[in-house]
C-alpha angles and dihedrals in degrees: 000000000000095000088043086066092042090056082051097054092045088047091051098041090056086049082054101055093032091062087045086054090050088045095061102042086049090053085052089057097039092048081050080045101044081048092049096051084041093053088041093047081050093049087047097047084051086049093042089045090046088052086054089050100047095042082049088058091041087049098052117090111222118215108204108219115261113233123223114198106178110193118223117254119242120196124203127204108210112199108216123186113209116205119200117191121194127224130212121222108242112199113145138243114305097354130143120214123192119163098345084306105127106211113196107227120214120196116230154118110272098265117156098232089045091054085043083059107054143038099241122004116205097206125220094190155060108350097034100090125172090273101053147008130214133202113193131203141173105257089231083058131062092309093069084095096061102087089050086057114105131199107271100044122122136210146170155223157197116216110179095324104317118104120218121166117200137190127234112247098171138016122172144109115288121202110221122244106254083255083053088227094123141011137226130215113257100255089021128091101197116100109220117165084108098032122125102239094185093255125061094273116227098208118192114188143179145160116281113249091222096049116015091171108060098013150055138197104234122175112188117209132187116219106238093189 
């Protein structure tokens, strides 16, 4: 009996050490396992890290660089000759023009049937004097245009080959004298078909279309050239 219990208490006692046995090697190797977790889990943790950095790096938005060329500027001179031609007027001999209107002169004294023949007669006597000179037309002739002309406007003419251009100083309706030998400005009270103006006067003169008997339509012009 006795032995019977000691053969218990051996068995139990090498159970025993045997578990302890078993104990420490299973604390070796779970101490290998817990190193082994410990090395996976820091593997883990790199490849988790590397997934935040890489999901940092996908995250991030990259903005390429913009590039700025800037060209150099060339400037180029460019020479340019500029030709000016100039043109002569060309009006022809004894002729009037008066806003692109060309009036044919005759020369003559101031006769009735001679200013019946022609369109505008430049008269040499007797009313031409030193001071001024007249030119006389039927106002349904080429005259017609005299009461529409303003102070300011200029005009020209070719007498005999010599061009001279004038400006208009005066144009208005002018009463004759009762000898009919001059003529006053309507509003005025100064005859003046022989005044001296200062300058040679270039007198043109016709009848007014209102009155043909007591008045007449003058215009007095200055030549500028």
């Amino acid at each position: 009996m006795r032995t019977r219990k000691l053969y218990l208490i051996l068995g139990f006692l090498f159970f025993t050490a045997m578990l302890l046995v078993g104990c420490s090697n299973a604390a070796e190797y779970g101490g290998g396992y817990l190193q082994q977790n410990v090395e996976q889990t820091n593997v883990i943790a790199a490849v988790k890290t590397n997934n935040e950095v890489n999901h940092s790096i996908t995250a991030t938005t990259t903005t390429p660089e913009s590039i700025i060329t800037t060209e150099p500027t060339t400037n180029v001179e460019i020479s340019t000759e500029v030709i000016i031609e100039t043109v002569e007027e060309y009006i022809p001999d004894d002729t009037l023009v008066i806003r692109d209107k060309y009036i044919t002169l005759s020369y003559g004294e101031n006769r009735q049937e001679l200013l019946d023949a022609s369109d505008v007669l430049y008269d040499i006597d007797p009313i031409t004097t030193e001071q001024n000179t007249f030119l006389i037309g039927h106002n349904f002739k080429s005259f017609s245009i005299l009461d529409s002309l303003t102070v300011g406007e200029q005009f020209a003419m070719n007498n005999h080959g010599i061009i001279t251009h004038y400006e208009i100083q005066k144009s208005g309706r002018a009463r004759l004298n009762d000898s009919r030998t001059d003529a006053t400005y309507v509003g005025e009270d100064e005859e003046f078909l022989y005044k001296d103006f200062g300058y040679h006067g270039f007198i043109l003169m016709t009848c007014d279309k209102q009155d043909e008997e007591n008045y007449r339509w003058i215009v007095v012009a200055k030549q500028i050239d």
